[in-house]
C-alpha positions in Angstrom: -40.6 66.5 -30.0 -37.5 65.0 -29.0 -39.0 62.3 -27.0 -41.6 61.7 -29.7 -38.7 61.2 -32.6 -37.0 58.7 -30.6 -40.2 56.8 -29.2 -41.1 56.7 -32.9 -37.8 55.5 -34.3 -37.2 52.8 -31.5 -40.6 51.7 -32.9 -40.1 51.6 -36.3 -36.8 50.3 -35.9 -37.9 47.2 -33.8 -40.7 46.5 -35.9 -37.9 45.3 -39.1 -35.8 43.3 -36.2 -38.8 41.7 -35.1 -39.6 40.3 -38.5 -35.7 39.4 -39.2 -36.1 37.4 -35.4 -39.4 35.4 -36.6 -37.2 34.8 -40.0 -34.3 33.5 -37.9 -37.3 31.6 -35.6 -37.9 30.2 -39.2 -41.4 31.2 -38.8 -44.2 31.4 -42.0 -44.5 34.4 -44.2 -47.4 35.6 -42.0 -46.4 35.6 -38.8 -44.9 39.1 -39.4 -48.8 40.8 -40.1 -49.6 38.8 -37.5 -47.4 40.5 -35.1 -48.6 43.5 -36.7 -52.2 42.2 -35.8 -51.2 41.6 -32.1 -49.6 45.1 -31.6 -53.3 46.5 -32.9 -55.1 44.7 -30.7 -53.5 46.1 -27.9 -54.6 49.9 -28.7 -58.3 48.1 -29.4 -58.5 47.0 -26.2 -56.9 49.3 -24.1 -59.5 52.4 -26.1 -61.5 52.8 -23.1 -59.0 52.6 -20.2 -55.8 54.6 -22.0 -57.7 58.3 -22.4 -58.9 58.3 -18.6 -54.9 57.5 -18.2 -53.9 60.4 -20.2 -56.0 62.7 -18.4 -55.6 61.7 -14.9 -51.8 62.3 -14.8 -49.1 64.6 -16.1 -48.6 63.7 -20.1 -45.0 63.6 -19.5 -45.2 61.4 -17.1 -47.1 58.6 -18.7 -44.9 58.7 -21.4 -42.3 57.9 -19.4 -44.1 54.9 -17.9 -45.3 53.5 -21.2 -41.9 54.0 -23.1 -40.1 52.2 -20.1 -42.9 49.4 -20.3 -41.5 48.9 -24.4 -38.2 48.4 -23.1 -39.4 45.7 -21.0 -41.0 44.5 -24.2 -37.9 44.4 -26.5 -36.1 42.3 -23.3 -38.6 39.9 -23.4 -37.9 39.4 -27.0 -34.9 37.8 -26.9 -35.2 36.0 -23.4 -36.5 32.6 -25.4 -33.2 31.3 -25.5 -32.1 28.7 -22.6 -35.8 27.8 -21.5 -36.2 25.0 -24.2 -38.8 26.6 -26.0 -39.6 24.9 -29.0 -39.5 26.8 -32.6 -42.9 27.5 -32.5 -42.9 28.3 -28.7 -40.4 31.0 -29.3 -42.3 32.6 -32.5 -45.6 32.8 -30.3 -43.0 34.9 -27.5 -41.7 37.5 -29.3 -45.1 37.9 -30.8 -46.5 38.1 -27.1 -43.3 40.2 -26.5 -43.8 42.9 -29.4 -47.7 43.1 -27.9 -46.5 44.6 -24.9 -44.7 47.0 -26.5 -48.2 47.5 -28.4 -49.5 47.8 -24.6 -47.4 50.7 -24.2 -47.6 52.6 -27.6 -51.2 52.2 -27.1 -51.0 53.9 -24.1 -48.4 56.6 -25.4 -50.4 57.8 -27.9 -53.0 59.5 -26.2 -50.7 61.5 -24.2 -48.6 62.4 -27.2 -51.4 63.7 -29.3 -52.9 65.0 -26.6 -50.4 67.1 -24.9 -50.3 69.0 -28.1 -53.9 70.5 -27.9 -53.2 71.8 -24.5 -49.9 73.5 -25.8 -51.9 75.5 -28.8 -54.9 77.2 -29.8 -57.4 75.5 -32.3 -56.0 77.9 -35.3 -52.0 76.7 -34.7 -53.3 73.0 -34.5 -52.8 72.4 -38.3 -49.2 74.2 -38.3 -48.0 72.7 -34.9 -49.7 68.6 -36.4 -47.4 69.4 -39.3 -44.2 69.8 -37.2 -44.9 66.7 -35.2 -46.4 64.6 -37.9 -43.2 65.8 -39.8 -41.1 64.9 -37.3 -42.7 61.3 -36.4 -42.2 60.5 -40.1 -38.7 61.3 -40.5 -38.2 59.4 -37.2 -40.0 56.1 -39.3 -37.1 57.3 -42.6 -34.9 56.7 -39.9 -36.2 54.0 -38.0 -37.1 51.4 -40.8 -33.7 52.4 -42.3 -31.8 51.9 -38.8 -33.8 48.7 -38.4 -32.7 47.1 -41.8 -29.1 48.7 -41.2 -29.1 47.1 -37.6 -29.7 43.5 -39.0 -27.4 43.9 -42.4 -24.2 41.9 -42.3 -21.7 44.6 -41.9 -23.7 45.7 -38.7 -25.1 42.8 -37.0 -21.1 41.6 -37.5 -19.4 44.6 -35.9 -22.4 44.4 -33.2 -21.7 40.8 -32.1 -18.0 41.4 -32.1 -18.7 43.6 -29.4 -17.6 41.8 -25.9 -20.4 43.4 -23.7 -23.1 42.9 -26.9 -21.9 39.0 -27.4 -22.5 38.4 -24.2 -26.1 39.3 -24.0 -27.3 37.9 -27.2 -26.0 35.7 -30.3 -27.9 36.5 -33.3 -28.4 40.0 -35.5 -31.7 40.0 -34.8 -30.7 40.1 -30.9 -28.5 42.8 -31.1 -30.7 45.2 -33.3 -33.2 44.7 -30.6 -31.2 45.3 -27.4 -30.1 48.1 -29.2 -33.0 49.3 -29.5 -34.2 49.0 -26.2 -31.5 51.6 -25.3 -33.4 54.0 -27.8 -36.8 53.7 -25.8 -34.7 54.2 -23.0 -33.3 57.7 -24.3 -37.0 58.3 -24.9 -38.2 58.1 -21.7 -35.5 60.3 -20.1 -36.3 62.8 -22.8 -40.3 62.4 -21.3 -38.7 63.6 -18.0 -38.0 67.3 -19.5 -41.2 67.4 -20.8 -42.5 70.5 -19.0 -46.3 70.7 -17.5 -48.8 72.6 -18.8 -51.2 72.6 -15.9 -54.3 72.1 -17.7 -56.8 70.1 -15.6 -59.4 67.5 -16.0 -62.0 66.2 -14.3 -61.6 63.3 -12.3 -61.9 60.3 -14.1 -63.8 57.4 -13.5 -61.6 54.3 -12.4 -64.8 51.6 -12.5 -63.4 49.7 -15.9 -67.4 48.7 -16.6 -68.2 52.1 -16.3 -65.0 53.2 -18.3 -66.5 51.1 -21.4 -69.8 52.5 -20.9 -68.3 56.0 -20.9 -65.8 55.2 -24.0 -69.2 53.8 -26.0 -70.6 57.1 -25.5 -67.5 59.3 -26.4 -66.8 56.8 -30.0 -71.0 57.4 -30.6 -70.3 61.6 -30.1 -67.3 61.7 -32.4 -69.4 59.7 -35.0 -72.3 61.9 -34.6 -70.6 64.8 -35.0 -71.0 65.4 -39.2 -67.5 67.0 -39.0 -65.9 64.3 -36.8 -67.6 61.1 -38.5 -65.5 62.3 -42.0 -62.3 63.4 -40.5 -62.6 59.7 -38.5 -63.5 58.0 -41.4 -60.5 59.1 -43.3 -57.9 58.7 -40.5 -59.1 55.8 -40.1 -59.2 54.4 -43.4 -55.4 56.0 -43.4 -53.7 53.7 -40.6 -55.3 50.8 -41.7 -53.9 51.5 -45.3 -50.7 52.3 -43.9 -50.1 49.3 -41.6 -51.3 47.5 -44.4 -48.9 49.3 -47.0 -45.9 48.8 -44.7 -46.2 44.9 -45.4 -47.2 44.6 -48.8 -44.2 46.8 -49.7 -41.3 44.3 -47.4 -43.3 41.4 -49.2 -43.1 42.7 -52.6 -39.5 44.1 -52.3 -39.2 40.6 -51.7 -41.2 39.3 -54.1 -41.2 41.1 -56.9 -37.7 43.2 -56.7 -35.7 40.5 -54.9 -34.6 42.0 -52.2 -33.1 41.1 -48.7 -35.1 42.3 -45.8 -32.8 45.2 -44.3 -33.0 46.4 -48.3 -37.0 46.5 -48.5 -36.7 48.4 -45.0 -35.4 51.0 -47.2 -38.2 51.1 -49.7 -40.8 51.5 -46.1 -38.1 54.3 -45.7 -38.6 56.3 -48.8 -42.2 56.3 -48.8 -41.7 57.4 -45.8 -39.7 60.6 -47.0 -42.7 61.5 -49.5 -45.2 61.0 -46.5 -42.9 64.0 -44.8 -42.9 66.2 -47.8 -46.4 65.9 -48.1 -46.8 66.6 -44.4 -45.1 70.3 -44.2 -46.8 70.8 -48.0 -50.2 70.3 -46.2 -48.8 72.9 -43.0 -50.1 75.3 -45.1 -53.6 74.5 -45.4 -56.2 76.5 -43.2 -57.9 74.4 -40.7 -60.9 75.8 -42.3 -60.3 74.1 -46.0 -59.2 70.8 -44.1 -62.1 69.1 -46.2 -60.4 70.0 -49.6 -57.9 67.8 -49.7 -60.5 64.6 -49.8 -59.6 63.6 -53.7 -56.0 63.2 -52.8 -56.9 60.0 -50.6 -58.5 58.9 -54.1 -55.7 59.8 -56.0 -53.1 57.6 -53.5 -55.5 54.6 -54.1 -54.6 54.9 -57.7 -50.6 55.2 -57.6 -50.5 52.3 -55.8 -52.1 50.4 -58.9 -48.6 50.9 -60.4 -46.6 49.3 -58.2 -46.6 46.0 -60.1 -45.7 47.8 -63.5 -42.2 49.1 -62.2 -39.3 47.2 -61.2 -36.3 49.7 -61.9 -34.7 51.0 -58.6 -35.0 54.6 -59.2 -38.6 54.6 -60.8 -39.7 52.5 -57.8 -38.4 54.9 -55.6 -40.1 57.9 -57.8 -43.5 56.0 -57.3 -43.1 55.6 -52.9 -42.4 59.2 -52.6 -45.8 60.0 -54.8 -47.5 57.6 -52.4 -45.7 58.7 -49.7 -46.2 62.3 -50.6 -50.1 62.0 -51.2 -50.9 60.2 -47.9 -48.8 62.8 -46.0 -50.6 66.0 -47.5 -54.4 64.4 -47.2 -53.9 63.3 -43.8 -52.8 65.7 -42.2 -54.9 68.1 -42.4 -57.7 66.0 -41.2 -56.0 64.6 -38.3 -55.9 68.5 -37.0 -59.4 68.7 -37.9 -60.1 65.2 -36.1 -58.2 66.5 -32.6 -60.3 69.9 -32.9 -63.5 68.2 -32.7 -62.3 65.7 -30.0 -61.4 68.7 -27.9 -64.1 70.3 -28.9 -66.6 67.7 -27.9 -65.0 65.6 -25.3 -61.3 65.8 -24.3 -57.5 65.1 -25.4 -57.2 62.2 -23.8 -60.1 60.6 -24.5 -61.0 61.9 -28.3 -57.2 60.7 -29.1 -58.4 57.6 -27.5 -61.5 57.4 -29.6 -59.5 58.1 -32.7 -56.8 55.4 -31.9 -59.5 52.7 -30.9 -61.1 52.9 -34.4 -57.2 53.2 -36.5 -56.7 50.4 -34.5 -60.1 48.1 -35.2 -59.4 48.9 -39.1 -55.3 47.9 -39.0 -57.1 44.7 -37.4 -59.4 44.1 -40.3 -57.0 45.3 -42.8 -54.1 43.4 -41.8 -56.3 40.2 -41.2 -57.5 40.2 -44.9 -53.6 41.0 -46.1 -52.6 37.8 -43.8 -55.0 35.8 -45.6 -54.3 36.7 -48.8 -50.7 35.5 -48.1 -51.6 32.1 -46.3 -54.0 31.5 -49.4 -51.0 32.2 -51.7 -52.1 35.3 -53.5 -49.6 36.8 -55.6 -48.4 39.9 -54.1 -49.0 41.7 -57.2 -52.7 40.8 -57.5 -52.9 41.8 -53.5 -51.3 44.9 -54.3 -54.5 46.2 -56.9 -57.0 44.7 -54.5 -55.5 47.3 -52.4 -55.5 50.3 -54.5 -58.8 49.7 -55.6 -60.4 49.3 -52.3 -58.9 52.0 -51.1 -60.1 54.5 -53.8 -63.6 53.3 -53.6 -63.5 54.1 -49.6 -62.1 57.1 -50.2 -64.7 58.0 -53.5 -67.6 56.9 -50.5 -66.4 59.3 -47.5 -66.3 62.4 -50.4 -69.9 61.8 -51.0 -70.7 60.8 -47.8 -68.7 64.8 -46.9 -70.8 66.7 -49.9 -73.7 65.4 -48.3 -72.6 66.2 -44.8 -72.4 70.2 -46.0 -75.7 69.7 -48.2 -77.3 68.9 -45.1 -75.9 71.5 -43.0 -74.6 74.8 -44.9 -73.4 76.4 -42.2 -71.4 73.0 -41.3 -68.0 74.6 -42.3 -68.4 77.5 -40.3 -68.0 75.2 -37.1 -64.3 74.3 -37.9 -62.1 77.0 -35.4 -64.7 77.4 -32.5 -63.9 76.4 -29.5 -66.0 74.9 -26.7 -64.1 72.4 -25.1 -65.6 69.7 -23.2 -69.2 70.8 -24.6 -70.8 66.6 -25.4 -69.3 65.8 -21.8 
């Protein structure tokens, strides 16, 4: 838990210093999504090699390789400087750069999520997603408001009047980053403790033509499976909304509320908070009623429709933590019900793999049609209800698509708790 927290905060915290480093770069408006879009693609095509990866190796240990890999990434960040780069030369680096610390989230994640099914029993997977999920959110509170806090004046000032810190790097952007380098760096001695839990797989094939061939089959199981296609469906739909979310809320903090980067990092922040809130709420719903909290995902589509009607700091706040709240108590729920059927069916590596693979694909799609909205020049507000709407439609399609699901198969809810692990392999 410890090494998760700071993983996630390092990453939520470099993500705001990247954009203020493409600001000082004086790159466009959508360079920052598309930096989002590169760190996506990484998990997308990485799906079919990262879960073998998982489960060929200690979990510990490969979070200890991938979290010292995103160090390497956050060096690489600021090492433009003194090559003559030109300005567009150096935006297209740290994009490159914050891709390979995509490279080793994408690789993280499978042994994060998955070391957690071999720690508990199919019944305690609900409670134990809510600590962790919990957890991972207040590490983004803290991460997107360490990031903004990082590249505020008062900070970035003290940081670069630091001898051993000015001699390194020159800008605020700089220094939030190499500071944050030193987080993944505590991360990844925490991934040393982690202890093992013996649980073995079978040897994995290392053939990357036959590793795709495999992955195809394990993505056409978890659709296939009537429980798994619907929890899928809605994660998925969930970190593409997200991602999404995160930049429409920095654009119209700036936009709309006229605020300074490191102060819409706060906004991300306290959407954040609701998104924890709504995450310990939903640790007390039965793995079994997972499925009930479908019309919530509806309801989050909706809130968002307000956004562009407030503009008072406190009532925007109000609104975030409803979002926040809402996303946090649908989600997880089916998340635990999503890894239960990956175990169930194939295994923690690669079901987590599976899952990441298609959260991944939609963040692509998502954030491309966000980016292109903005290089259009679509008022933020107007991209904000496209937003809400589509997403309560999607959401208003996987409910039926879930009543029909149990129509078709009574005795479909009964499957939820029973082990089998490995069974579609």
């Amino acid at each position: 838990m410890a090494a998760q927290a700071l993983s996630s905060l390092a990453d939520n915290a470099l993500f705001i210093a990247a954009i203020a480093l493409i600001q000082q770069l004086q790159g466009p408006d959508w360079m920052a999504p598309m930096m989002k879009w590169w760190f996506a693609a990484a998990y997308v095509l990485l799906a079919a090699f990262v879960g073998a990866i998982s489960d060929s190796f200690p979990k510990g240990r490969v979070m200890f390789s991938t979290n010292a890999l995103k160090v390497s990434g956050c060096l690489l960040m600021f090492c433009y400087a003194g090559f003559g780069f030109t300005p567009s030369q150096q935006v297209l680096l740290v994009c490159a750069a914050y891709g390979i610390v995509g490279i080793g989230a994408a690789a993280y994640s499978p042994a994060k999520y998955g070391i957690v099914t071999e720690m508990l029993p199919p019944l305690q997977l609900v409670k134990g997603n809510s600590w962790i999920e919990g957890l991972t959110v207040l590490s983004i509170i803290l991460g997107t408001v360490l990031g903004g806090a990082l590249i505020s004046p008062a900070v970035s000032r003290w940081l670069l009047s630091h001898p051993m810190i000015s001699q390194l790097v020159s800008t605020p952007a700089e220094a939030a980053i190499l500071i944050i380098a030193f987080v993944y760096a505590a991360a990844a001695l925490c991934n040393l403790l982690i202890p093992l839990t013996h649980v073995k797989y079978p040897a994995q094939q290392k053939n990357p033509i036959e590793l795709i061939r495999r992955f195809s089959v394990y993505v056409r199981v978890l659709w296939q499976d009537r429980l798994g296609q619907i929890s899928l469906a809605v994660t998925t739909l969930f970190w593409g909304a997200g991602a999404t979310l995160q930049l429409i809320v920095i654009e119209w903090g700036k936009s709309h509320l006229g605020y300074r980067l490191d102060e819409a990092s706060v906004l991300m922040g306290v959407a954040a908070l609701g998104t924890v809130a709504g995450s310990v709420f939903a640790g007390r719903v039965p793995l079994k009623r997972a499925l009930t909290v479908l019309p919530l995902g509806i309801a989050m589509g909706l809130v968002v429709l307000l956004m562009p009607l407030v503009s008072d700091r406190w009532t925007v706040y109000i609104l975030l933590l409803i979002i926040g709240g809402l996303s946090g108590f649908f989600v997880v729920p089916m998340n635990a019900l999503l890894q239960h059927r990956g175990h169930v069916l194939l295994s923690a590596g690669h079901s987590i793999a599976v899952q990441n693979f298609n959260e991944q694909l939609n963040i692509l799609l998502m954030v491309a049609m966000y980016t292109l909205m903005l290089w259009l020049g679509l008022d933020i507000n107007i991209i904000i209800a496209i937003f809400g709407i589509l997403v309560s439609l999607l959401m208003l399609v996987i409910l039926f698509w879930c009543r029909l699901n149990i129509r078709r198969d009574p005795e479909l809810l009964d499957q939820i708790g029973q082990d089998g692990h490995g069974t579609a392999l």
